[in-house]
BAPA-906977 format. One record per residue (C-alpha): residue number from 1; x, y, z negated. Coordinates in pm, whole numbers, plus 32768, in hexadecimal, padded with zeros to 4 digits. Each point is the difference from the previous one (the first is absolute). Layout:
N
<filo NUM,<X,Y,Z>>;
...
***
This chain:
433
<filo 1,<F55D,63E2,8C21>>;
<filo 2,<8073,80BA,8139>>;
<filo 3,<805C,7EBD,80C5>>;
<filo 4,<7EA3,7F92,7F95>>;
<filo 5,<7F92,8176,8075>>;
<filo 6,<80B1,7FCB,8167>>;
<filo 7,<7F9C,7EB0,802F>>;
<filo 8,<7E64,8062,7FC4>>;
<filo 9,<8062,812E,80FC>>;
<filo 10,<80A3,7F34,8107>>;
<filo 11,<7EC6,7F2D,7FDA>>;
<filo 12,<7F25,80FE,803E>>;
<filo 13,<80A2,80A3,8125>>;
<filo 14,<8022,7E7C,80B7>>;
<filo 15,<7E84,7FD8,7FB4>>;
<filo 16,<7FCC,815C,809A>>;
<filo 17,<80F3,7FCB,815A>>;
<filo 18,<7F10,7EBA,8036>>;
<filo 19,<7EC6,80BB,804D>>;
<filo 20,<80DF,80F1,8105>>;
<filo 21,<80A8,7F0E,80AA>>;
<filo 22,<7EDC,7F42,8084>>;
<filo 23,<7F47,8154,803E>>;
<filo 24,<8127,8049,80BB>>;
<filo 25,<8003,7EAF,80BB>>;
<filo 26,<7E88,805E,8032>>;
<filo 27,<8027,8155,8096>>;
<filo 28,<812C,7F64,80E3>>;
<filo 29,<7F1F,7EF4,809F>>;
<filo 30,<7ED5,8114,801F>>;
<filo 31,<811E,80BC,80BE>>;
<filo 32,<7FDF,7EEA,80EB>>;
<filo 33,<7E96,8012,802C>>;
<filo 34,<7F31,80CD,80C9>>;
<filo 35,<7F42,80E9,7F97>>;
<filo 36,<7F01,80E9,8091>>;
<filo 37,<7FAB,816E,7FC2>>;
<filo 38,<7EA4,8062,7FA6>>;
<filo 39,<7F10,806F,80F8>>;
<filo 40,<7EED,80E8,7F64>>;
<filo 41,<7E8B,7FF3,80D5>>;
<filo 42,<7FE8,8159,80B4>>;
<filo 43,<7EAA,8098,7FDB>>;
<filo 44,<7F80,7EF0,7F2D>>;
<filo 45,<7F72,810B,7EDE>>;
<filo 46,<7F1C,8091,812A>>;
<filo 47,<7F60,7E9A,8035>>;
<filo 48,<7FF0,7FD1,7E42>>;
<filo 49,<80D1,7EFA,802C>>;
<filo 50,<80DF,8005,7EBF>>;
<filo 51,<80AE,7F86,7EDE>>;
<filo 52,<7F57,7FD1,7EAF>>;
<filo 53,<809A,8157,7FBC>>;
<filo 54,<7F9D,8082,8131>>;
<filo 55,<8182,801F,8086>>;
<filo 56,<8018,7F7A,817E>>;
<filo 57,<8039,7E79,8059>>;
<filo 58,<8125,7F74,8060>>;
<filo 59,<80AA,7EDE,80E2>>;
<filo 60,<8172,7F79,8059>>;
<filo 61,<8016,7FBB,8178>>;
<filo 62,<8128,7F5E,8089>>;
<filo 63,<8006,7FC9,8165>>;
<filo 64,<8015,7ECE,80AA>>;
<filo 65,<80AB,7FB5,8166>>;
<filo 66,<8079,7F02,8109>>;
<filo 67,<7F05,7F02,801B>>;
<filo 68,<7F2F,8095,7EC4>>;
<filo 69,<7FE9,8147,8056>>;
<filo 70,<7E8F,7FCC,804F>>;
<filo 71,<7FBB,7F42,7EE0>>;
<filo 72,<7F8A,8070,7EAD>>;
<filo 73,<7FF1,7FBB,7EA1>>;
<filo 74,<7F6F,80B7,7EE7>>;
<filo 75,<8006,7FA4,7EB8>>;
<filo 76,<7F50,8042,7EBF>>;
<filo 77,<8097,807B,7EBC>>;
<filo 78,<7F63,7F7C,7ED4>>;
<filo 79,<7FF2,8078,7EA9>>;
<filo 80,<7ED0,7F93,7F4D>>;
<filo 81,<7EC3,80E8,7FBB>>;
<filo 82,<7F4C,80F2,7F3E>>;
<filo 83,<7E88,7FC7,7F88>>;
<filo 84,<7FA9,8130,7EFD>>;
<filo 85,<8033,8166,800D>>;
<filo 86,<8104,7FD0,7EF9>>;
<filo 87,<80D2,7F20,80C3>>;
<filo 88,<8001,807C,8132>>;
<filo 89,<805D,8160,7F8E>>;
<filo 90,<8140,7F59,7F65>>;
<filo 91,<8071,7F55,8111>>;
<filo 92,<7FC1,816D,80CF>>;
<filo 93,<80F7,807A,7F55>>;
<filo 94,<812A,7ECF,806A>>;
<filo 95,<805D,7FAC,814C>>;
<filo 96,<7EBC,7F18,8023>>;
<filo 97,<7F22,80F8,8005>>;
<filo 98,<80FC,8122,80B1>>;
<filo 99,<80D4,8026,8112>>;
<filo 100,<8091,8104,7F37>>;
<filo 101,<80BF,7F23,7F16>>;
<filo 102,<8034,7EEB,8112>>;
<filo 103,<8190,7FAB,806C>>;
<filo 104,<803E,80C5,816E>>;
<filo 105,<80B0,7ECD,8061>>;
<filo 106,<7F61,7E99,7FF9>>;
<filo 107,<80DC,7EA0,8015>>;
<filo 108,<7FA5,7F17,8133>>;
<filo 109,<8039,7EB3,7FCA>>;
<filo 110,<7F72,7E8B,8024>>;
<filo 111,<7ED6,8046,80FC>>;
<filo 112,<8069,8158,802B>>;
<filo 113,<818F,7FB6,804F>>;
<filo 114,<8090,807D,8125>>;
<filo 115,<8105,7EED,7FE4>>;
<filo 116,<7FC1,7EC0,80F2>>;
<filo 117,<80BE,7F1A,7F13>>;
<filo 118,<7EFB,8078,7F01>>;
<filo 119,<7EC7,803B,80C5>>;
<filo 120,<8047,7EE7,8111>>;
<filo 121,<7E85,806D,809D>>;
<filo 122,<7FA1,8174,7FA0>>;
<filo 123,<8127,80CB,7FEA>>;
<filo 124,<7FF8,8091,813B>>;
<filo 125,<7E9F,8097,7FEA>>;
<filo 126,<7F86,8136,7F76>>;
<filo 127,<7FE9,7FCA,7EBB>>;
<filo 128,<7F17,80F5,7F00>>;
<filo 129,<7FEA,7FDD,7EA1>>;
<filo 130,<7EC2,80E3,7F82>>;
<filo 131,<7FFF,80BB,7EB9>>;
<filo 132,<7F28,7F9E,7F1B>>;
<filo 133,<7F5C,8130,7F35>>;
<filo 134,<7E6D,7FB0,7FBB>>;
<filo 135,<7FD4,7EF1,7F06>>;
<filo 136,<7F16,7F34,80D8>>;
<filo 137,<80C1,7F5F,8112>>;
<filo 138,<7FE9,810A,8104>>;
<filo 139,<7EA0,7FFB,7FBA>>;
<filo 140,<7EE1,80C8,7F80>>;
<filo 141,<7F70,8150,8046>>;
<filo 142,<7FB4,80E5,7EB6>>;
<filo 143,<8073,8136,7F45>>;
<filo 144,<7FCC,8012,7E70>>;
<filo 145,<8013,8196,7F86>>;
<filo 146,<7F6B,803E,7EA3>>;
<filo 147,<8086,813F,8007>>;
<filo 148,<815A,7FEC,7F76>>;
<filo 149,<8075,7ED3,80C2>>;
<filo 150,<7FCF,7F9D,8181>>;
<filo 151,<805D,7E9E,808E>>;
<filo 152,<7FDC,7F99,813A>>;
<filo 153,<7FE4,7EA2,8074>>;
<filo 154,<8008,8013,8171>>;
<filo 155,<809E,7EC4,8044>>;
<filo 156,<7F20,7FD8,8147>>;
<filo 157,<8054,8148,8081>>;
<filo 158,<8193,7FB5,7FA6>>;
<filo 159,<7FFD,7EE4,80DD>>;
<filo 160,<7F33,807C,8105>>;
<filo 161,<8110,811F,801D>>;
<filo 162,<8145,7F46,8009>>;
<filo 163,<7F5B,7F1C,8134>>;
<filo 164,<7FA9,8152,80AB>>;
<filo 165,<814F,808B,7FE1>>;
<filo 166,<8086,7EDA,8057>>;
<filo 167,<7F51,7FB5,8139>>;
<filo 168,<8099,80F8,80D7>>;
<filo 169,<8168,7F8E,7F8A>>;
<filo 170,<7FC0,7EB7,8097>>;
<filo 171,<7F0B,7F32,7F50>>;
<filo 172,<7F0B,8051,811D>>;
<filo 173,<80BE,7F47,80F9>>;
<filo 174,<8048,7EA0,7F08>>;
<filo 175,<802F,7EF6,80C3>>;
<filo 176,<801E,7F2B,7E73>>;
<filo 177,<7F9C,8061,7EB0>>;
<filo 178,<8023,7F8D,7E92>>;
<filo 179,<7F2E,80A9,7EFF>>;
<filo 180,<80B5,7F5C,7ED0>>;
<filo 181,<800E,8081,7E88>>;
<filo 182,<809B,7FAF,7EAC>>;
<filo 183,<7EE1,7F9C,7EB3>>;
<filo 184,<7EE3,814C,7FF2>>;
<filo 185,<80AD,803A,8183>>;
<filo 186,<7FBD,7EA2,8055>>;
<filo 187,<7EA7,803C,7F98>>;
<filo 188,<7FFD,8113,80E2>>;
<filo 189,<8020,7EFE,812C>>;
<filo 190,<7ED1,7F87,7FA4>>;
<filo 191,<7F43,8141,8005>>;
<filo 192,<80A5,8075,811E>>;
<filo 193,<8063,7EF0,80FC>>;
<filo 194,<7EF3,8034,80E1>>;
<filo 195,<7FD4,8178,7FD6>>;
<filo 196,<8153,7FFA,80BB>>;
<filo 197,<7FB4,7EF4,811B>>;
<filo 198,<7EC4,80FB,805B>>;
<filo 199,<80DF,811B,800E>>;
<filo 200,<80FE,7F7A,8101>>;
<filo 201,<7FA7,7FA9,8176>>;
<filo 202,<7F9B,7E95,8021>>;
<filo 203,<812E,7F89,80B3>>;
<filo 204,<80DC,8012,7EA9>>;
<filo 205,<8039,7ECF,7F2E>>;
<filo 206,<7F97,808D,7EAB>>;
<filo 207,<805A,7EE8,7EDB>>;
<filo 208,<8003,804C,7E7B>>;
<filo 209,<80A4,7F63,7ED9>>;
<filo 210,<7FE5,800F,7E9D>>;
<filo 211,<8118,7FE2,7F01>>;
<filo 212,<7F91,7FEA,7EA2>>;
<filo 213,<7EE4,809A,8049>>;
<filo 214,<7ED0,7EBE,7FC6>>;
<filo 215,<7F80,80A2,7EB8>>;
<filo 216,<7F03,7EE2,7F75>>;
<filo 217,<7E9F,801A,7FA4>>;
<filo 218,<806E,7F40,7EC6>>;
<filo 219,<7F89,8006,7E78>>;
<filo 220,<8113,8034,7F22>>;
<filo 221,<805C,7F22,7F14>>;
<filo 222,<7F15,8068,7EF4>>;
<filo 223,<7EDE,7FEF,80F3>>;
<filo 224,<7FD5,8163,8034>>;
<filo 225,<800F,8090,817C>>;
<filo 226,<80F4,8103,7FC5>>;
<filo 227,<8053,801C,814A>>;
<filo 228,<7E92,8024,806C>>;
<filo 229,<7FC0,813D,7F0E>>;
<filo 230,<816C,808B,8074>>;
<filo 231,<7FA3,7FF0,8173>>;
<filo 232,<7E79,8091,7FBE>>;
<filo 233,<806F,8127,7F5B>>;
<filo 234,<8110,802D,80FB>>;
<filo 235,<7F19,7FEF,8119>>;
<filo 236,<7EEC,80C3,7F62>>;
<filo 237,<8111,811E,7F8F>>;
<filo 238,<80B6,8017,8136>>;
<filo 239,<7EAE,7FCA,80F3>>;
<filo 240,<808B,7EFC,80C1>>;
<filo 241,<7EE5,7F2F,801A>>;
<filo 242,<7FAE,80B2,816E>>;
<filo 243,<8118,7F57,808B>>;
<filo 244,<7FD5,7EBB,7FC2>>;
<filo 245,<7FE4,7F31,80FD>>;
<filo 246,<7E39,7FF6,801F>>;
<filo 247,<7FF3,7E76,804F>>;
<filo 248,<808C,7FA0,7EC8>>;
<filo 249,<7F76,8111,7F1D>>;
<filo 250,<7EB0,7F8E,8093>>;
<filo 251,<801C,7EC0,7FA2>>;
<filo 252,<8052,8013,7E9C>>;
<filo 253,<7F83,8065,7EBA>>;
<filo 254,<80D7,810D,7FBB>>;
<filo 255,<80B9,80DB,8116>>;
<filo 256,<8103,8036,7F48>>;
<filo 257,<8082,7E7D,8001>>;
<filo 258,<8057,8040,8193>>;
<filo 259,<8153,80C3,7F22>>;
<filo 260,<806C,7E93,7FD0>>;
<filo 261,<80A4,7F69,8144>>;
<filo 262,<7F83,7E9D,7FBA>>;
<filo 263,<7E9A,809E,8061>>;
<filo 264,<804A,80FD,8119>>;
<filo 265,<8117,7EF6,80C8>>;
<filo 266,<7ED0,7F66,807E>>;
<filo 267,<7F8D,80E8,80E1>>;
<filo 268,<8146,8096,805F>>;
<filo 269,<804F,7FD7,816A>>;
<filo 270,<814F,8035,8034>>;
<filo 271,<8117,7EDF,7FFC>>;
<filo 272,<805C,7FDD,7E57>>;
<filo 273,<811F,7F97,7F3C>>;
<filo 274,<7FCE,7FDB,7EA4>>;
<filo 275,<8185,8008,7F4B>>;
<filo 276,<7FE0,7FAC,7E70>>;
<filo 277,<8056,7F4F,7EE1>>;
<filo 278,<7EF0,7EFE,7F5F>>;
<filo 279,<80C1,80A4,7EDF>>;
<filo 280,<7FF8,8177,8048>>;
<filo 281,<8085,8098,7ED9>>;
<filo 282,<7F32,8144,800B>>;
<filo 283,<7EDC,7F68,7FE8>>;
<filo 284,<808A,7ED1,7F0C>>;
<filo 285,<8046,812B,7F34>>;
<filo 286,<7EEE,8114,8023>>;
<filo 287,<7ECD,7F12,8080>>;
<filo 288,<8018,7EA9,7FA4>>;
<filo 289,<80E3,805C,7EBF>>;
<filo 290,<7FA0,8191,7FC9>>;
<filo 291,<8055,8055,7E91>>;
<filo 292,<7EB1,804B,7FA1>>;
<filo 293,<7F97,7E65,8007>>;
<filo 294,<8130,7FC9,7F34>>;
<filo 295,<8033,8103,7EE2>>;
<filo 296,<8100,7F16,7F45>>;
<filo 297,<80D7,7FD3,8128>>;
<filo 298,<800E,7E71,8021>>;
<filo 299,<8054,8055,8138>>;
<filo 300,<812F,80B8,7FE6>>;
<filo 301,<810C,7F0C,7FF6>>;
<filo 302,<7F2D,7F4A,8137>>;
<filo 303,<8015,814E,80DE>>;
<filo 304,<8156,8051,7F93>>;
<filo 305,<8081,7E96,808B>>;
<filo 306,<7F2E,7F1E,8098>>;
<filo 307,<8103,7EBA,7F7E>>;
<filo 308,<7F70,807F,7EBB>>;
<filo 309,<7E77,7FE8,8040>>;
<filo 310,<7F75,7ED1,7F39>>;
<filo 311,<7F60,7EE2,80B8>>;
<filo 312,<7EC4,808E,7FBD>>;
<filo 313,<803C,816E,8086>>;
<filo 314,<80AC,7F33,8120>>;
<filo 315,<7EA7,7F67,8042>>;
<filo 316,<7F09,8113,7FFC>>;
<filo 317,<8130,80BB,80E4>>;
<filo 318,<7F9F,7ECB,80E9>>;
<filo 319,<7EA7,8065,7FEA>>;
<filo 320,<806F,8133,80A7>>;
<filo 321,<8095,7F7F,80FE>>;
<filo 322,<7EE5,7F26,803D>>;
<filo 323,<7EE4,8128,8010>>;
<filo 324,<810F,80CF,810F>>;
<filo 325,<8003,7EC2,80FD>>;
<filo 326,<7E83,7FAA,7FD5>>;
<filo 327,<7FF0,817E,8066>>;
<filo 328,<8109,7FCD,8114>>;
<filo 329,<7F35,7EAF,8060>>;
<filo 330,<7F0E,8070,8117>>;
<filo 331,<8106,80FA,807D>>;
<filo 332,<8108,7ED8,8028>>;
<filo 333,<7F36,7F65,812E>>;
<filo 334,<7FF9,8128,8090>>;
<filo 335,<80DD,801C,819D>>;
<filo 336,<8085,8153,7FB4>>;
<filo 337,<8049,8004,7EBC>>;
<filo 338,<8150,7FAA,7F3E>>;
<filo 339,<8055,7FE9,7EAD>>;
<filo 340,<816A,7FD0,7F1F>>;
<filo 341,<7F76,7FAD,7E84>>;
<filo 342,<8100,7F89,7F6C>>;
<filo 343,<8022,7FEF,7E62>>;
<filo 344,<811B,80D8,7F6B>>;
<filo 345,<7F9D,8102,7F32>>;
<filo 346,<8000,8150,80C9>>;
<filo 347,<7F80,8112,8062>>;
<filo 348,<802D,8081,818A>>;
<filo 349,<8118,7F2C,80B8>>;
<filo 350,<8002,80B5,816D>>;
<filo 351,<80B9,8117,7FB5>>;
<filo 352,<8110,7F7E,7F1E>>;
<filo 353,<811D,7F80,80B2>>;
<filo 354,<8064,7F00,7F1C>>;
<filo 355,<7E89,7F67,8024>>;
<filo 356,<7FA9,804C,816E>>;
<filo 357,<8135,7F71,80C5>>;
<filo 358,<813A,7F73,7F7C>>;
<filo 359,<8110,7EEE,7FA8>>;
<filo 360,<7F4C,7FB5,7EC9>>;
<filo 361,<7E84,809D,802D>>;
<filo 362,<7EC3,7F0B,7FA0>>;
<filo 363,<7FC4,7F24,80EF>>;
<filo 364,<7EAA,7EF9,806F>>;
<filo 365,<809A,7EE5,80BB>>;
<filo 366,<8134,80C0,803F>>;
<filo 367,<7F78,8123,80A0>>;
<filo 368,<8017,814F,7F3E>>;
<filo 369,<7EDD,80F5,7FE0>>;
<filo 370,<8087,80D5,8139>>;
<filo 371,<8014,7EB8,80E4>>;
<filo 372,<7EBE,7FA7,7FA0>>;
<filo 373,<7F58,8142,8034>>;
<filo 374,<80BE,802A,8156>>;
<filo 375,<7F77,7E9A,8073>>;
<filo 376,<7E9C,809B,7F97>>;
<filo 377,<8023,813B,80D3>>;
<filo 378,<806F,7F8A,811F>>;
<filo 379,<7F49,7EBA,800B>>;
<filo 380,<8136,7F0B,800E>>;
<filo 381,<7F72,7F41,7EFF>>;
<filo 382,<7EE3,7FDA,7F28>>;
<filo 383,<8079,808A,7ECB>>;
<filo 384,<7F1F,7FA2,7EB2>>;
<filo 385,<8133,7F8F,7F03>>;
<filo 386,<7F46,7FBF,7EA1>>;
<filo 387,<80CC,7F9D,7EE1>>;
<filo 388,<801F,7EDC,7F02>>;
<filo 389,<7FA8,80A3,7E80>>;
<filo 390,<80EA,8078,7F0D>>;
<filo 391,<8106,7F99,7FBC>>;
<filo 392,<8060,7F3E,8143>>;
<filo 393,<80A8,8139,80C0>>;
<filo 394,<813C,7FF3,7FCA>>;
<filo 395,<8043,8130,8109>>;
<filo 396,<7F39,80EC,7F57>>;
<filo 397,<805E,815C,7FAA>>;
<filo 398,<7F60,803A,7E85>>;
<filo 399,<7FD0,8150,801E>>;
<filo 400,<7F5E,805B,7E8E>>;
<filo 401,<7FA1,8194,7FB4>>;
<filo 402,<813F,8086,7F1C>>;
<filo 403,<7F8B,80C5,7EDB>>;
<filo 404,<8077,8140,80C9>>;
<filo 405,<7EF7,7F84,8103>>;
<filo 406,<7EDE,8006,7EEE>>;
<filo 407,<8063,815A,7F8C>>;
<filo 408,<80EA,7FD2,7ED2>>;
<filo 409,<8155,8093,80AF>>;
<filo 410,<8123,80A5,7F62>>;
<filo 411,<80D4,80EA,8116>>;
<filo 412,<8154,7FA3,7FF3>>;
<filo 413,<806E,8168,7FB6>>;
<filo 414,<7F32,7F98,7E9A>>;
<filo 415,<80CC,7EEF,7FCE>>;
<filo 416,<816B,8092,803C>>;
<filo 417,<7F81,8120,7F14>>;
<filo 418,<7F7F,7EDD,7EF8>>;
<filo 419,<8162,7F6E,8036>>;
<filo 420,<80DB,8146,7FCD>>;
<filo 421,<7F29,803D,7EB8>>;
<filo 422,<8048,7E7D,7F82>>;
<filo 423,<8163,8073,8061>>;
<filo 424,<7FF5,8137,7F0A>>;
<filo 425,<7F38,7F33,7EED>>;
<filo 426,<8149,7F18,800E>>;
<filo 427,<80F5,80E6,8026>>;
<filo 428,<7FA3,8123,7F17>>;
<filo 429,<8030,7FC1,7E86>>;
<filo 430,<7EB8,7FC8,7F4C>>;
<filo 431,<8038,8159,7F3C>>;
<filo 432,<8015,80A0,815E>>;
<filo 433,<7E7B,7F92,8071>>;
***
């Protein structure tokens, strides 16, 4: 009984070094990262430019130099969106909706590396990542108070306050710029890519690129626009529909469908890049695949691990693919655009190192996403890489959402206490419990 004891023990305390020594591995390779202290937007409460909970916005700037010190790139954070009161005061009170709860110190890597061996075209420029904190993709003008409860969506206002603070640091003079953003920050692009070129004297090159970010105008898989009704209600809450661009929310039905990239890339005028997967798993999962158009989860196994999708599922996830390149299809032709769609299941692959640039990262005809976009920017050559379907890819990084990532997460502090009271259960003599 006690070797069986020590042997369940010993068991338990193995199981329970695993999770530490690869958090440990973890924190030493983060030690070999850069990262970047927060910047908090001075004065930014005096032009109502806020957070959900009305705390100040926020950026990481890291400077660039040598040959990039006149360059610039900012970049989007993502992090989804709120569309009902309800919602949005949640995510007020997290780090998406509050700089109060945000980490002081932010990560740069991929795009945002400082490293030339892992940035081979961007590393030297001034590099900005920009906090995201509204629910509407830095866009949106509102304020809900019933009372009780205020929330402000000033996602206009946030944006318009970071590019005025960061004008006089620099991004006045840009001789190059790079508006780029990761899924509801690659949206962003597409709200804001021109906004910027107007703002900065003719003379600077101003390109923008979207990673994850080509949300589709797509039924679901029951037939019902979920998306659509999502997007509405987002726009009508927050009162973005001001800001969308007036050529293409004159020349639809409903305003609101300029939210969608596929309709407002037409009449953007800057130089594009479109980055994505034909199998974006955010939107495999919450648009095309959203639990509400399959309440007995047939789909589980299928988003879980794509090798175990039947050959049906496997065909309507072609149809998918096929409605995101007829979207992509006038924008393909077009001189200044680019595009890397390639079909591994992911979400954002510009600011993950492993993705973005190295030994093993995807790869269209050899290139990897950061070789591609770098032949885009600077025009060495024309760069629109479009994969073959799933599952030809054999360089793909299957990124899938974790059950952690969907919100069911145990702190590892639970599960050493879970282990050390398995420990007493064994130990202790029944009589003793």
């Amino acid at each position: 009984m006690r070797n069986s004891s020590f042997f369940a023990i010993l068991l338990v305390i193995l199981v329970g070094l695993g999770p530490w020594r690869s958090i440990h591995s973890l924190e030493s390779k983060q030690e070999m990262r850069l990262s970047v202290a927060m910047t908090i937007v001075p004065h930014a409460g005096s032009l109502g430019a806020v957070c959900l909970d009305g705390s100040p916005p926020a950026y990481h700037l890291h400077r660039g130099f040598g040959a990039g010190a006149r360059n610039w790139l900012l970049q989007f954070e993502g992090g989804g969106w709120c569309d009902d009161v309800s919602s949005c005061l949640e995510r007020s009170r997290t780090r998406r909706g509050s700089t109060r709860y945000m980490n002081k110190l932010e990560v740069f890597s991929g795009i945002l590396s400082n490293n030339p061996s892992m940035n081979p075209d961007f590393y030297d420029w001034n590099r900005v990542k920009l906090r995201y904190c509204d629910g509407a993709s830095f866009a949106g003008d509102s304020v809900y108070h019933n009372g009780t409860t205020v929330l402000y969506f000033r996602g206009q206002r946030i944006w318009d306050a970071i590019i005025l603070d960061l004008l006089p640091k620099g991004l006045s003079q840009a001789q190059k710029v790079l508006l780029s953003g990761c899924s509801a920050g690659g949206l962003a692009t597409f709200l804001h890519c021109d906004d910027l070129a107007r703002l900065l004297p003719k003379a600077t090159t101003v390109k923008c690129m979207s990673d994850a970010g080509f949300f589709l105008d797509v039924k679901d898989i029951s037939g019902k626009n979920t998306i659509r009704s999502f997007f509405s209600s987002l726009v009508t809450l927050q009162g973005v529909q001001k800001y969308l661009n007036r050529n293409c929310a004159g020349s639809l039905d409903y305003p609101y469908q300029c939210f969608f990239p596929q309709h407002a890339l037409t009449y953007i005028r800057s130089p594009y890049f479109i980055l994505n997967s034909a199998y974006d798993v955010y939107q495999f999962h919450h648009i095309f695949v959203p639990p509400s158009a399959d309440p007995y989860g047939h789909w589980n196994r299928c988003k879980s691990n794509p090798a175990a999708c039947t050959a049906n599922q496997i065909a309507i996830l072609q149809g998918f693919r096929s409605e995101m390149l007829t979207a992509l299809r006038l924008f393909g032709g077009s001189r200044n655009g680019g595009m890397f769609i390639n079909s591994c299941f992911a979400h954002c692959q510009s600011e993950l190192q492993d993705t973005w640039f190295a030994s093993n990262s995807p790869r269209l005809h050899n290139k990897t996403i950061a070789e591609v976009v770098g032949d885009w920017y600077f025009e060495r050559k024309v760069a629109n890489e479009i994969d073959c379907p799933y599952p030809c890819d054999h360089t793909c990084h299957n990124h899938i959402p974790s059950s952690q990532e969907d919100g069911i997460y145990v702190p590892l502090h639970y599960c050493i206490i879970i282990s050390l009271l398995l420990i007493t259960c064994m130990v202790l003599p029944s009589s003793s419990i």
